[in-house]
Structure formats: structure tokens, C-alpha cells
C-alpha positions in Angstrom: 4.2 17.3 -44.1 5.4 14.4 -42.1 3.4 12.6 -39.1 4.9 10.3 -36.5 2.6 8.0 -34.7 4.6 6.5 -32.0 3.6 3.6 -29.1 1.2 2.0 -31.5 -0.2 -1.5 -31.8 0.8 -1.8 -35.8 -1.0 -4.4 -37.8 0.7 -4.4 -40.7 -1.0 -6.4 -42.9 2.2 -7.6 -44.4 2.9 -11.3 -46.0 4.4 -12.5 -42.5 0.7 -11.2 -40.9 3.2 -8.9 -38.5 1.6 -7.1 -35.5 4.3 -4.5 -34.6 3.8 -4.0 -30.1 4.6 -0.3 -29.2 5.7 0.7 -33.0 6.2 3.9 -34.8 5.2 4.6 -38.3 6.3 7.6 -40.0 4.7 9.2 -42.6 6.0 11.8 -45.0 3.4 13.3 -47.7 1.5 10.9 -49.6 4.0 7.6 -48.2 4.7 5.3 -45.7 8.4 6.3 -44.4 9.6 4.0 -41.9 7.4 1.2 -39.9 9.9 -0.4 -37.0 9.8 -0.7 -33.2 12.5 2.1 -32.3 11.8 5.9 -33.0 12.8 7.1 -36.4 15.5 10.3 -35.7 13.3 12.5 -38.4 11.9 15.2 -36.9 8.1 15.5 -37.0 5.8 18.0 -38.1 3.2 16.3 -35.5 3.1 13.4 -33.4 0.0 11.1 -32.8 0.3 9.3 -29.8 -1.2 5.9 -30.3 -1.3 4.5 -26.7 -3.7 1.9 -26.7 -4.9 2.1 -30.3 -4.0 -0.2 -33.8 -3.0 1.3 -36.1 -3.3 -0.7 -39.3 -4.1 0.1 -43.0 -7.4 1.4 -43.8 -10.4 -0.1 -45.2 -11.1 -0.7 -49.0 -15.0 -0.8 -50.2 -14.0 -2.9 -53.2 -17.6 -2.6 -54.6 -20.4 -0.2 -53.3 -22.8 2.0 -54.9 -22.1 5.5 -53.3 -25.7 7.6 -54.0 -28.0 5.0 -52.9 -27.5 5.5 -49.4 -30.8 7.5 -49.9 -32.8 4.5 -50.4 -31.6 3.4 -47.0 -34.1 1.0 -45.9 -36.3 1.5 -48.6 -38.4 -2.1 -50.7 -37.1 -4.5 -48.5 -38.4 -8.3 -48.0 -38.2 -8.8 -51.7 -35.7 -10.5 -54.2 -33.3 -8.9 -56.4 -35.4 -8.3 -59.2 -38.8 -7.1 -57.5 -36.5 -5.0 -55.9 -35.2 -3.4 -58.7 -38.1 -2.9 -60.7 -40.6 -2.0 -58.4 -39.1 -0.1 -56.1 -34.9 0.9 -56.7 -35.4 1.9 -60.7 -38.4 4.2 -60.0 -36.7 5.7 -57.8 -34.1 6.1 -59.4 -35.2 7.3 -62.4 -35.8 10.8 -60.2 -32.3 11.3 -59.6 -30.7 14.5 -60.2 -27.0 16.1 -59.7 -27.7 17.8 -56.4 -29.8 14.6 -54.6 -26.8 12.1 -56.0 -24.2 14.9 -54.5 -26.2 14.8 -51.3 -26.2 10.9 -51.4 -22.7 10.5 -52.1 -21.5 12.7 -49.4 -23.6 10.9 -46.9 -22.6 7.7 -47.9 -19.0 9.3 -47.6 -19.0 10.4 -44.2 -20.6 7.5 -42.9 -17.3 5.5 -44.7 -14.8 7.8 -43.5 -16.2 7.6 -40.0 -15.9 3.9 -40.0 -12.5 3.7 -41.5 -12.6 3.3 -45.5 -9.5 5.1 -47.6 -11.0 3.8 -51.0 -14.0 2.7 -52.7 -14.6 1.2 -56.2 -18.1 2.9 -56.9 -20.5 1.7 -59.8 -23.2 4.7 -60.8 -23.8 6.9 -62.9 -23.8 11.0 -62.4 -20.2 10.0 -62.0 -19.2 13.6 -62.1 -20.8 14.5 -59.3 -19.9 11.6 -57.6 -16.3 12.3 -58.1 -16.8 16.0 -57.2 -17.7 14.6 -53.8 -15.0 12.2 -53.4 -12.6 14.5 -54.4 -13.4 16.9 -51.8 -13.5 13.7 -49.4 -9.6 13.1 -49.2 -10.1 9.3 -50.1 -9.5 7.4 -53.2 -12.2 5.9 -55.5 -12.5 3.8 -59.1 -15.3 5.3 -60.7 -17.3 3.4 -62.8 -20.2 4.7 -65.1 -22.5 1.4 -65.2 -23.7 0.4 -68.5 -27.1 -1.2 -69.5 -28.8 -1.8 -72.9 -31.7 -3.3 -72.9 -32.3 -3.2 -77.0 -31.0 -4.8 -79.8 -31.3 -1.9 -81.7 -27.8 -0.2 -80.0 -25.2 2.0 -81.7 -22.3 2.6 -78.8 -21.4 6.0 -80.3 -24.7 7.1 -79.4 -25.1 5.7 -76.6 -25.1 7.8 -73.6 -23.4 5.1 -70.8 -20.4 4.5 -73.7 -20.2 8.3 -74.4 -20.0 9.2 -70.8 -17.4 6.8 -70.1 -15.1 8.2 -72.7 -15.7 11.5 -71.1 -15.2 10.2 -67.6 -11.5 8.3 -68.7 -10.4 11.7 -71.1 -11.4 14.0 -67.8 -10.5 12.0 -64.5 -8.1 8.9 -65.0 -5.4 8.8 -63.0 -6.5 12.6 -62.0 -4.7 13.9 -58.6 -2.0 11.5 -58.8 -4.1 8.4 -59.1 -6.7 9.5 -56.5 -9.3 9.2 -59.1 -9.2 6.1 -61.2 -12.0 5.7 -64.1 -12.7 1.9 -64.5 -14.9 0.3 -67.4 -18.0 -1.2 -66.8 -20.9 -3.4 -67.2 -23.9 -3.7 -65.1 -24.3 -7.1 -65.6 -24.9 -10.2 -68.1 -28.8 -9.6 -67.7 -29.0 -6.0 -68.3 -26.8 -5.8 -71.3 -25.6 -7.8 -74.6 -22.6 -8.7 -76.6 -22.6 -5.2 -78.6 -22.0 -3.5 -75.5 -19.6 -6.1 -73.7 -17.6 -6.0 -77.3 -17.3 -2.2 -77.0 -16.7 -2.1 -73.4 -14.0 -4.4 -73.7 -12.0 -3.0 -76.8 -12.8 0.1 -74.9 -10.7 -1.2 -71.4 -8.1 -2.9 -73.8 -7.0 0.4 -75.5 -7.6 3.0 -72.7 -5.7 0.7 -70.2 -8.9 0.5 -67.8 -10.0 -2.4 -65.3 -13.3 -3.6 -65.2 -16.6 -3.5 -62.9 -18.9 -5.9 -63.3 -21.6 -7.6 -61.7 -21.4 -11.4 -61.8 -23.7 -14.4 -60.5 -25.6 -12.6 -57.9 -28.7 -14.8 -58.0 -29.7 -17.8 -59.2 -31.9 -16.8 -61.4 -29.3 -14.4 -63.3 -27.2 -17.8 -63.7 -29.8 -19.9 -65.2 -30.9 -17.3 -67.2 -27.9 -17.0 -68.9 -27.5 -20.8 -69.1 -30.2 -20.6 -71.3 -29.8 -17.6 -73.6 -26.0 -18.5 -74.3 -25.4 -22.2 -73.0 -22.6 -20.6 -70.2 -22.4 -19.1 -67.0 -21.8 -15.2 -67.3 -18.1 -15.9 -66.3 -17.4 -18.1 -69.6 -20.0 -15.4 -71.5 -17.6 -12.4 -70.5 -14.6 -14.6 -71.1 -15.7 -15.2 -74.4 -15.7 -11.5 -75.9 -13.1 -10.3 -73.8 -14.3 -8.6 -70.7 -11.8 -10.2 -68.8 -8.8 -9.2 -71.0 -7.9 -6.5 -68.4 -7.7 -6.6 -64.7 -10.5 -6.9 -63.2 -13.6 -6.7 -60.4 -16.7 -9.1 -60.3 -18.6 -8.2 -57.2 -20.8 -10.8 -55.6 -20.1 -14.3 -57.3 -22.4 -16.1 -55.7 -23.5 -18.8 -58.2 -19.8 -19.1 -59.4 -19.1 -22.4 -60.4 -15.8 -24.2 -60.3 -14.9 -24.1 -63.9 -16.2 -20.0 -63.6 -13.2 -20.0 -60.4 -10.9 -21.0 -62.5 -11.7 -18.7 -65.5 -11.4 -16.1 -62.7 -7.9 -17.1 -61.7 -6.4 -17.5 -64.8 -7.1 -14.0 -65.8 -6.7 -12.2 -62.5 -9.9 -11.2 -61.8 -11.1 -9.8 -58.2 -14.0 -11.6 -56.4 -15.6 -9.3 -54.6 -17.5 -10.5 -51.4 -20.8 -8.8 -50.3 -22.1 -10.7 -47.9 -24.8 -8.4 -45.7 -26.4 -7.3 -48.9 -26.5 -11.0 -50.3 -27.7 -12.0 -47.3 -31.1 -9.3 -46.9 -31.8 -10.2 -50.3 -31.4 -13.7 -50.1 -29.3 -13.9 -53.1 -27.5 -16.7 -51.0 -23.5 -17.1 -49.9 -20.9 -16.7 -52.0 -18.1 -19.8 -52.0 -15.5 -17.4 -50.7 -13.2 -20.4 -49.2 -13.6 -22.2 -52.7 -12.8 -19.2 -54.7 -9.5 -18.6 -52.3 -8.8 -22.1 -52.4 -8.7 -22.0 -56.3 -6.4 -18.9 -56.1 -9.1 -16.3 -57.0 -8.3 -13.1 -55.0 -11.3 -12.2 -52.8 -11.7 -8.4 -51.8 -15.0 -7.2 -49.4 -17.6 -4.7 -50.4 -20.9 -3.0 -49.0 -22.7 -3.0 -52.3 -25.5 -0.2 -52.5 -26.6 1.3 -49.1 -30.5 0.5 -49.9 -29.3 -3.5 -50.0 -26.8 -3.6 -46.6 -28.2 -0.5 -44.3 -24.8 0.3 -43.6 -21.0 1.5 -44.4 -19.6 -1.0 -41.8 -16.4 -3.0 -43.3 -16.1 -4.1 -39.7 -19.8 -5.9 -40.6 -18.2 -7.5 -43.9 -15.6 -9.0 -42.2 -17.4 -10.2 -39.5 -20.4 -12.0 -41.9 -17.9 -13.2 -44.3 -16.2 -14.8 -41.7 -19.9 -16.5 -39.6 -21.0 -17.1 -43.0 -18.0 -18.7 -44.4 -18.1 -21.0 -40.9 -22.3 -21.8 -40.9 -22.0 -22.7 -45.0 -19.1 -25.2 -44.3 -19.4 -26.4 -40.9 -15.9 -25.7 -40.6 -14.5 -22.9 -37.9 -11.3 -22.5 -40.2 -13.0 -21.8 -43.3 -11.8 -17.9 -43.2 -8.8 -17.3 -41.2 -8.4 -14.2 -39.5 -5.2 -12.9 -41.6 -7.3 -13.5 -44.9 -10.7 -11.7 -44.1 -8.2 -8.4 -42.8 -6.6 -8.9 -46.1 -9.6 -9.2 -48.0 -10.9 -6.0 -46.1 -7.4 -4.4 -46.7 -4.7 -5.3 -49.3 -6.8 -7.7 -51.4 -9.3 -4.5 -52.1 -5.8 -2.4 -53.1 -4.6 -5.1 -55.2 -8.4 -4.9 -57.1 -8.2 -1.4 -57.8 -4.4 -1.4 -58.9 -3.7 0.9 -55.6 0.0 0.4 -54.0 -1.7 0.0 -50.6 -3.5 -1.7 -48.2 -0.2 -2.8 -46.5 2.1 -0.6 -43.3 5.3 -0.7 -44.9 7.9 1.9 -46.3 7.1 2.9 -49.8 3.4 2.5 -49.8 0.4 4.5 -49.9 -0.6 6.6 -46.4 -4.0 5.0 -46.1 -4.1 4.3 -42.3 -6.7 4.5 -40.3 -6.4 4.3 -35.7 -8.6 1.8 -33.8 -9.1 2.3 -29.6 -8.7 -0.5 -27.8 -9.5 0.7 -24.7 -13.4 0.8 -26.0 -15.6 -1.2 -24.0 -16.6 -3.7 -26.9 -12.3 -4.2 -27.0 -11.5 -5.3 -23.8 -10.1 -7.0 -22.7 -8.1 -7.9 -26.3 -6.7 -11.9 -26.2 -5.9 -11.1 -29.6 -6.4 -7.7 -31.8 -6.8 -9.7 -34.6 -9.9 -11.7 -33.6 -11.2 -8.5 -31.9 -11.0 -6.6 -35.4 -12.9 -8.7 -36.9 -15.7 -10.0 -34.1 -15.6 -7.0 -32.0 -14.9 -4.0 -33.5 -17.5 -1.6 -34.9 -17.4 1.8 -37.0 -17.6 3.6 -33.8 -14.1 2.3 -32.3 -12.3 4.5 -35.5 -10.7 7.4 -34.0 -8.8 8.4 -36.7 -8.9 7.9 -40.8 -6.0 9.0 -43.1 -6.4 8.8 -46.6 -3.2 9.7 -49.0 -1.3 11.0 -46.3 -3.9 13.3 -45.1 -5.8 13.4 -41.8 -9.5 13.5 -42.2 -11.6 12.4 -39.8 -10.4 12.6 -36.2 -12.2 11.9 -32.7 -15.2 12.1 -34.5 -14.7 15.5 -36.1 -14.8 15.4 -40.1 -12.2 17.7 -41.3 -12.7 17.5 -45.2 -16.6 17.2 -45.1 -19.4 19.2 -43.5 -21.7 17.2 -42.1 -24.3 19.4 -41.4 -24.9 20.8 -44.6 -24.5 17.2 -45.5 -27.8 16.2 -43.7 -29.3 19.5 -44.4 -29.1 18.4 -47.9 -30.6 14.9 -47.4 -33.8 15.7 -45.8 -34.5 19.1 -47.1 -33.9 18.1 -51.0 -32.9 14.7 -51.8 -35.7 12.4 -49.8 -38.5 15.0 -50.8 -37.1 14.8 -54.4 -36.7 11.3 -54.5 -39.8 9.7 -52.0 -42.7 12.8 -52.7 
């Protein structure tokens, strides 16, 4: 099928930061055809006219934890850790596959609506999650987090390594590419060196990237200081983690020796900032880490630390946050948060996207101008990022494929969504 959208405001996202007036973008199955300011002589199958809208590439979630959108405002006003043992693990620990289907479908819709094509997912039930994103439209790495909290650990028997071997043999590359399986551990903290060893050699000779939480809190740095005399950058360095490409979300107690282990082995920084924020984890050094030529994508992190889906939120935080921290209002130009919201999130999960350009991935999504909240528009740029809210997405495509549209959700049902939610999955979970 082939879609024209024609009189568009096109942010491209390209390396020239183009914004394309009155443009047409053509797009033919899965790709980007044509992007230029004169209609394209291919006929159509349909035309979207894009009057008064951006259209521009759509959103990547670089690091988000899909299911927990049912703790939604659940155990705040606490720290990481009294967070996660006394109120997320308990819960938790009631999961089954229909509440993590109904969680991941809600978290789904609420991402669609507000303009994500792709998410890079740590969880586990990760067959059910996929289930759900599959039936989505959009793209996701999946990755089966991995704790061990013994010394007494065998990986062949151990139910996080034996899953992920499932997970890679069953989904990898599955619906060309819409379904990417990545390797994972949960953090320094939560594991040891048996399990990173595995998990690396695992990566190495399955051709897998990497998920991994890194520096979130103080304490989590320290900590490590102490038990292995490095920072959880140089620990993973050290057996390997990093031998693949790679994602560390949050990196907030990075250090500059850590930013430069980071860069020299191509390994994603991923940005949270409203969930580091409510947990008062603290702000990670996202101008430093650019500066030292770390790529920086954006993510949401789990729904029970943020309250929300909104990329338009990341961008906006990273960018106050990235001003308040250095007293400085060009710390985060507007062309690099949109990329770190965009092509920098693509680039983490290995995805030929992110950017409007002949040859790469359909993942577009339509923004109205004409909303109150836009006008009038100065510059779209600067509006994107302080302005704009979930709500202003018209339109999401993911691979090619329309699927959400004026608010109408034409992959998911919503209704049975939320019939799902409060009928089974809170009462399971909060009874």
C-alpha cells in the first residue's frame, strides 16, 4: 500500500536539522519513498492531507517497563529501594499472564496515542508482552530482566537465562525485525559476575544488544565502589557486558572516566528524567555525556515511577532540567533533545529509523498545530518540545501502517483494554 501525505510541515530529523514547509512524503509498504517539496507523480492508494500538522518521525521509548503501568501511582514519596521492596516486588510477585497482557496493552495505547513507534521494554512474562505488542503494529526490543540474588547459581537452570534462550530461538528478528530480543541484566545490585559472564557470552554469540540498568542512585554507585573497587560501568566493562551494542538506561551517577568507557564501546545512555526526578534519584549529566560523545536516547522507565507515556514530558524535563543543573539555557539544544526522542532511540535499538528520508523505516507520526497549546508557532521546534502534549497526536504510523488516527485506535481495542484493567488485573494485583 502506498500513502501520500501532501502540504505537510516535515521535520525531518535529518543531519542538516531540515524542516521541509508544505512537503510531501510518500510512503510505500514498510518505507519511506520520496520526502521533497513538489508532489511525487506516483499514484496513491490514499492521501493524508497534512494542512497545518508536522509531520515528523515518531517517538522511540528507548527504556520503559511496559506491565507496570498497573502500579500507576502506587508507593510513592519513597526512594528507589523502599520502593522496590516494600511496595513494587510484592506486588509484583502476583503477576500473572492475563494482568501483564492487560498491563501491557494499556501501557500500549496510552504510547500509541501520544506518538511512540518503538519501545525497548525490560520485564519478564515477555511472551505475553510481545503477544501485545505484536498485535499493536509498533516495534519493541524485548528484554527478559535477569536477577540472582545467590551465590549458589547454575545459568542452565536458571529460569531468567533459560527464558531468554527461548525468547532469542522464538522471536528475534521475528516479523521482519518488528520484534528484536535483547540480553539483559537488571542491574549491578541485583546480580553477580556468574550471571553478567553468561549474559555476555550469551549477547556475544547470539548477536544480541544489551539492557541494563546503570547508576541510578547513589547509593547503587557506592555500593558497588565498595564490593568491587569500580563503578558498575568499569564492573560491566570488565567481564564483557559491553562487548555488544548496547543500552544503559538512567546514568545518573556516571562518572567521567564511566562516559568515556561508554563511548568507546558504543553504548546508549538512556535519559529518564520524570521517573529520576519523583524518585529523587537525582539528574543525569546528559550535556556531559553528549559532550563526551556518548549517544543519549529518552525513556519513560516503568509507569509506577513517571505516571505517564508522554515523550513530549521527556523532552521537555530533559531539556528544564539540563538548563536548572547547569545554569546554562544552551545546555540541550532543540535539534538534540528531538533526536534523542527520535533517531538517537533508533540508533539504540539497531532500528533504520527515527529519520524522514527515502529508504528508512515508515515510523511517522502527525502533530496539529492548529491546537490551542500550538499557536501561534514562532518555531515548531521549540513548540515540540515546550508545548506539545500527547493529546496534539493525530496520527501514529508504525512500519508503514496506520494505527491510531483522530483518536480512534485501529489495531487495539480499548475497551476491552480497560475492561481488563479494572475487572482483573487491579483486583488481582491490589486485593
Amino acid at each position: 500500500m502506498t500513502i501520500l501525505f501532501s502540504h505537510a510541515t516535515v521535520l525531518c530529523m535529518d543531519e542538516a536539522g531540515t524542516v521541509l514547509q508544505d512537503g510531501y512524503v510518500l510512503v510505500r509498504g514498510r518505507e519511506i519513498a520520496y520526502v521533497g517539496p513538489i508532489r511525487p507523480q506516483e499514484r496513491a492508494d490514499r492521501e493524508v492531507n497534512a494542512t497545518g500538522k508536522v509531520l515528523m518521525p515518531g517517538f522511540v521509548d528507548a527504556h520503559t517497563h511496559l506491565t507496570m503501568s498497573l502500579m500507576r501511582g502506587y508507593g510513592g514519596g519513597h526512594d528507589l529501594q523502599t520502593w522496590l521492596n516494600d511496595y513494587i516486588f510484592p506486588v509484583e510477585a502476583k503477576l500473572d499472564s492475563r494482568a501483564v497482557r492487560a498491563g501491557t496493552a494499556l501501557s500500549l495505547a496510552e504510547a500509541i496515542a501520544g506518538g511512540v513507534t518503538s519501545v525497548s521494554d525490560m520485564y519478564y512474562f515477555c511472551d505475553d508482552i510481545i503477544a501485545e505488542v505484536v498485535k499493536s503494529g509498533i516495534s519493541a526490543n524485548i528484554a527478559r530482566g535477569a536477577t540472582v540474588f545467590t551465590e549458589d547459581f547454575f545459568p542452565e537452570a536458571y529460569p531468567a537465562c533459560a527464558e531468554t534462550c527461548q525468547l532469542t530461538e522464538k522471536w528475534h528478528n521475528y516479523n521482519d525485525g518488528q520484534i528484536k530480543i535483547d540480553a539483559c541484566i537488571h542491574g549491578e545490585y541485583t546480580s553477580n559476575p556468574k550471571l553478567w559472564t553468561w549474559m555476555a557470552d550469551f549477547a556475544r554469540s547470539h548477536g544480541l544488544q544489551m539492557h541494563v540498568h546503570l547508576s541510578e542512585t547513589k547509593a547503587e554507585q557506592e555500593g558497588c565502589l565498595q564490593r568491587h573497587g569500580m563503578t558498575p560501568a568499569a564492573v560491566f566493562e570488565r567481564y564483557g557486558l559491553w562487548d555488544t551494542p548496547a543500552i544503559a538506561a538512567h546514568c545518573v551517577w556516571t562518572t567521567p572516566e564511566d562516559w568515556e568507557i561508554l563511548r568507546r564501546h558504543g553504548v546508549t545512555a538512556v535519559h529518564n528524567p520524570a521517573s529520576n526526578m519523583k524518585l529523587a534519584s537525582g539528574a543525569a549529566p546528559v550535556a556531559q555525556l553528549l559532550t563526551a560523545g556518548v549517544n543519549v536516547a529518552l525513556g519513560t522507565d516503568g509507569m509506577s515511577s513517571n505516571d505517564n507515556h508522554s515523550m513530549f514530558e521527556e523532552m521537555k524535563l530533559a531539556a528544564l532540567l539540563a538548563r536548572v543543573t547547569s545554569l546554562d539555557p544552551l545546555a540541550l539544544r532543540d535539534d538534540t533533545v528531538l533526536k534523542m526522542a527520535t533517531v538517537n532511540g533508533a540508533r539504540a535499538q539497531g532500528r533504520h529509523a527515527g529519520v524522514v528520508a527515502a529508504g528508512y523505516q515508515a515510523d511517522l507520526i502527525l502533530v496539529d498545530l492548529r491546537a490551542p497549546n500550538l499557536q501561534p508557532c514562532h518555531d515548531v521546534k521549540s513548540n515540540l518540545i515546550y508545548a506539545a502534549n500527547a493529546s496534539n497526536v493525530c496520527m501514529n504510523m508504525a512500519r508503514g501502517t496506520i494505527i491510531y488516527e483522530n483518536g480512534n485506535f485501529l489495531t487495539l481495542d480499548l475497551d476491552e483494554i480497560l475492561r481488563e484493567v479494572e475487572r482483573y488485573a487491579v483486583p488481582k494485583l491490589f486485593s
